[in-house]
C-alpha atoms as one frame of an Amber mdcrd trajectory, in Angstrom:
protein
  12.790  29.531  20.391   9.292  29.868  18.974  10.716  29.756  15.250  12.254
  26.137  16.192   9.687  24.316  17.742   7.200  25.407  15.096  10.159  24.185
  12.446  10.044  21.318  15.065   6.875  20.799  14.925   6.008  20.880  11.090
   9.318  18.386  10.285   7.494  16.098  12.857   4.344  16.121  11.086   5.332
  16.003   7.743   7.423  13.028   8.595   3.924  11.292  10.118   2.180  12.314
   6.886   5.192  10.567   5.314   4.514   7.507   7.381   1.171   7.187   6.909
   1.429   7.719   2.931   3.421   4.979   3.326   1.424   2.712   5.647  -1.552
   3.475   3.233   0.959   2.466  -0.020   2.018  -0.674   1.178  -1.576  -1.784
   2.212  -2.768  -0.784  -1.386   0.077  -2.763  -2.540  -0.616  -5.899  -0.691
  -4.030  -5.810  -1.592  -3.071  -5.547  -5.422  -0.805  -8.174  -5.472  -3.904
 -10.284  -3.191  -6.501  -9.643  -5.712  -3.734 -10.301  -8.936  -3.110 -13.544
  -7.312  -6.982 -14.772  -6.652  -7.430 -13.542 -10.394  -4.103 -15.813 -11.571
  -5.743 -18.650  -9.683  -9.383 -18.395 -11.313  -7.694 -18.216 -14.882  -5.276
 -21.260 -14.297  -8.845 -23.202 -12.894 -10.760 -21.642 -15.908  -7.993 -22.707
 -18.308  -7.566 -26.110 -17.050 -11.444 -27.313 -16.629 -11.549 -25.659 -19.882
  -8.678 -28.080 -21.368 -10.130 -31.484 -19.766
């Protein structure tokens, strides 16, 4: 009984470690692909005041 619900218990929070690790990924993700994006925009504006 004990054995289970500590095997119980350990699954559970591994699998909420899991989710946060996750959570945290996609986040860092987003904000990547965020800052990529502002820094694509700046280069196109740089490039094409540049050009004129």
């Amino acid at each position: 009984m004990c054995k289970s619900v500590l095997e119980h218990y350990v699954n559970k929070s591994w699998l909420n470690q899991i989710n946060i690790l996750e959570f945290a990924l996609k986040i860092l993700i987003a904000k990547t692909v965020v800052s990529i994006h502002a820094n694509f925009k700046n280069v196109i504006v740089t490039y094409a005041t540049a050009k004129n």
